[in-house]
C-alpha positions in Angstrom: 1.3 17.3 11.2 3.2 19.0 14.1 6.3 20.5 13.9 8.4 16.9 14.9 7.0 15.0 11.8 7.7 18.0 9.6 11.5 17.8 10.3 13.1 17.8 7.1 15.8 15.0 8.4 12.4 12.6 8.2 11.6 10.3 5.6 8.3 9.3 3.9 7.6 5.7 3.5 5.6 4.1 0.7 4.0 0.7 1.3 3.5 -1.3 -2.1 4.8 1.2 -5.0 5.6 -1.3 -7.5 5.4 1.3 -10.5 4.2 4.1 -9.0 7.2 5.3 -7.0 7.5 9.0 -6.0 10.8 11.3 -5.7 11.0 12.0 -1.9 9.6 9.0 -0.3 11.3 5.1 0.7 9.5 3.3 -2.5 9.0 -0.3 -1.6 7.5 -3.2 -2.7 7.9 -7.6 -3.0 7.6 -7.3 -6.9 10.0 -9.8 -8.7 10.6 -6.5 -11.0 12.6 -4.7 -8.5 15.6 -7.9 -9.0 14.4 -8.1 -12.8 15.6 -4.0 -12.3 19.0 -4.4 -10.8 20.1 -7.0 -13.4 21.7 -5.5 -16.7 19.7 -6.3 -20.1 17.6 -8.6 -17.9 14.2 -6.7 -18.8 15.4 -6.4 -22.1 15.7 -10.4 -22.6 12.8 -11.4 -20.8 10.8 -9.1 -23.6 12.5 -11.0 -26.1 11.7 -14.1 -24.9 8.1 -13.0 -24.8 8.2 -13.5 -20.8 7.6 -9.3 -20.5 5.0 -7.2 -21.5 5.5 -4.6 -24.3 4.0 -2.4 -21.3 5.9 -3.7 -18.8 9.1 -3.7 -20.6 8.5 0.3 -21.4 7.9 0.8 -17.4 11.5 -1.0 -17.1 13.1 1.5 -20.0 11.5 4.5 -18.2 13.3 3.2 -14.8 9.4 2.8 -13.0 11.0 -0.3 -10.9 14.9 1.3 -10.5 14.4 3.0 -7.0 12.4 0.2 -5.0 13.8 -1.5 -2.3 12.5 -4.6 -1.0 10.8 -5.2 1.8 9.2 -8.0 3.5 6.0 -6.6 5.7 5.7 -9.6 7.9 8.8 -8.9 10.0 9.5 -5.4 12.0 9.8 -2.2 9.8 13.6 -1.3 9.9 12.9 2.2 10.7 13.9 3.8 14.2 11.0 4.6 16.5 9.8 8.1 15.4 12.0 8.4 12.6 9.4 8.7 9.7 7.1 11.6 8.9 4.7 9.8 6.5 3.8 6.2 5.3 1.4 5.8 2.4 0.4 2.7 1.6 -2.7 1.6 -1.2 -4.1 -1.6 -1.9 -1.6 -3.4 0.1 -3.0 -3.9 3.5 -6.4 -6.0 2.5 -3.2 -8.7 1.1 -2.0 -9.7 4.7 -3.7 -12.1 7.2 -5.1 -10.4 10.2 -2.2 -11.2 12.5 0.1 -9.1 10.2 -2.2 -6.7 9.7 -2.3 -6.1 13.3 1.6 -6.5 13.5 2.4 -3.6 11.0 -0.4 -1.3 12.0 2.1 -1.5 15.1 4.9 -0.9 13.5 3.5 2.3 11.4 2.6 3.6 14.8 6.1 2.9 16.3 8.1 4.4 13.3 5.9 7.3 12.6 7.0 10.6 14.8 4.5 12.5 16.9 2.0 14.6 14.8 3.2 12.0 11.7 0.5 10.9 9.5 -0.4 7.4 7.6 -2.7 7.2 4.6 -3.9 4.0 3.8 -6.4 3.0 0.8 -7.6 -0.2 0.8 -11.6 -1.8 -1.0 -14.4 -1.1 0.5 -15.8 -3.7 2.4 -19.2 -2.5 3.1 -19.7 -1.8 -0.9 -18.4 -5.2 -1.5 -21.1 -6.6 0.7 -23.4 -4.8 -0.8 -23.2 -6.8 -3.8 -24.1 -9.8 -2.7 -27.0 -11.7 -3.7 -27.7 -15.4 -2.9 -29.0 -16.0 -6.0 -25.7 -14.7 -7.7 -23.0 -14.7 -5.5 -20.0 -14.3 -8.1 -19.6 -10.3 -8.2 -19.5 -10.7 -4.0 -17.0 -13.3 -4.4 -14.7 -11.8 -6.8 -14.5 -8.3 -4.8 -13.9 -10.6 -1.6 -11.1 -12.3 -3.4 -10.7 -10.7 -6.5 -9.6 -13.6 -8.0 -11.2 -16.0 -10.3 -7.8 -18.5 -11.7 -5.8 -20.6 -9.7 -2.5 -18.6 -11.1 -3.8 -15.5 -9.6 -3.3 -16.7 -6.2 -0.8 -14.9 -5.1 -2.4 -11.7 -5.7 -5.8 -12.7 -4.0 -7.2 -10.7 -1.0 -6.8 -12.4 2.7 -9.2 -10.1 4.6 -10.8 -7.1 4.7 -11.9 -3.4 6.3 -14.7 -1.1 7.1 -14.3 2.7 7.8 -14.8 1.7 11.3 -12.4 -1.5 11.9 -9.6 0.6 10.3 -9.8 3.8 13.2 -9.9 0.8 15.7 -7.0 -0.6 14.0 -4.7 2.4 14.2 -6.4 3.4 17.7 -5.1 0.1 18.9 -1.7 0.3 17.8 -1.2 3.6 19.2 -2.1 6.6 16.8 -4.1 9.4 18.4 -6.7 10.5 15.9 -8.3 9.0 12.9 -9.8 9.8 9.9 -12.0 8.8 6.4 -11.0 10.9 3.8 -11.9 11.4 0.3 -10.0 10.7 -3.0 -6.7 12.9 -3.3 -8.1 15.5 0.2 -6.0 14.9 3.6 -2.9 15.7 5.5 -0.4 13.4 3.8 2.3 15.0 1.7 2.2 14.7 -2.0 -1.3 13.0 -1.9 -2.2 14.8 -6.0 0.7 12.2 -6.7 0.2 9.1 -4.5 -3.9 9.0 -4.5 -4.2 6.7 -8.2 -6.9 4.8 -7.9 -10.1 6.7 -6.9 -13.1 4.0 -7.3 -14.4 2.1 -4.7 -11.9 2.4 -2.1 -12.1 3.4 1.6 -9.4 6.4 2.1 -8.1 6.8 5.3 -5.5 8.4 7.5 -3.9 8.0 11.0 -2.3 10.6 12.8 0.5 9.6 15.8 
């Protein structure tokens, strides 16, 4: 990064953190745990009612869900232009249609400062296509979707990337260089603590 993102006055955004927030970056996230988080004893009386998850409630006791703040990724980041340093962001993007997908791949490129970087990790399309088999199309369908029940809906996957339609992405919204990394190895700050999930997933970063 160039000496404009690395101004200490600049904040680090983090796309999707639900419960893995860091110290030092803007955690956000649409969860329905960040409200269940703001209201006293609520976490504690949803376990009770057997509505929350022994492991869910412990995330709530050790404040996981405390620091997010909400926010909605279909309408404008409210971040100045250049204001931000960093934006992380894993397993969110591959959730958005392909018009807002466009839209805040725009956005990370207004907000970010010059030299600033964004990490993304998303699935890999190109190994889930690899699975598929006419004969036995299930284990292509479920890492398409990755859903099997109509409950998990809300969670399921609306489109997906390649190594090459994510550069083209960020190259199109206005970010100068582009990169595939590997698990936990780039320019963003505090990757050791942000990279989680290190299977089958395309690692990338942008740089303003």
């Amino acid at each position: 990064m160039t000496d404009d993102a690395r101004g200490g006055s600049l904040e680090k955004l983090h796309i999707g953190a639900f419960n893995c927030g860091i110290d030092g970056w803007i955690n956000t996230d649409i969860t329905m745990h960040l409200w269940i988080a703001r209201v006293p004893f609520a976490a504690k009386a949803l376990h009770l009612a057997g509505m929350l998850s022994d492991a869910r409630y412990a995330e709530h006791r050790q404040g996981k869900f405390a620091g997010l703040r909400h926010m909605n990724l279909t309408k404008p980041l409210p971040f100045a232009d250049r204001s931000l340093s960093a934006v992380f962001s894993a397993h969110v993007f591959e959730h958005l249609f392909p018009d807002e997908v466009e839209r805040l791949a725009r956005e990370i490129a207004r907000v970010l400062a010059p030299g600033g970087v964004c990490r993304i990790v998303v699935p890999d399309m190109e190994r889930i296509v690899a699975l598929y088999d006419p004969a036995a199309p299930l284990a292509f369908l479920k890492g398409v979707f990755e859903i099997d029940r109509r409950k998990e809906a809300a969670f399921a996957h609306h489109w997906g990337f390649t190594r090459a339609s994510l550069a083209a992405l960020f190259r199109n919204a206005g970010c100068s260089e582009t990169y595939t990394r590997a698990y936990r190895e780039g320019v963003c700050p505090d990757i050791d603590r942000l990279d989680n999930r290190p299977d089958e997933s395309i690692f990338f970063e942008a740089i303003k």
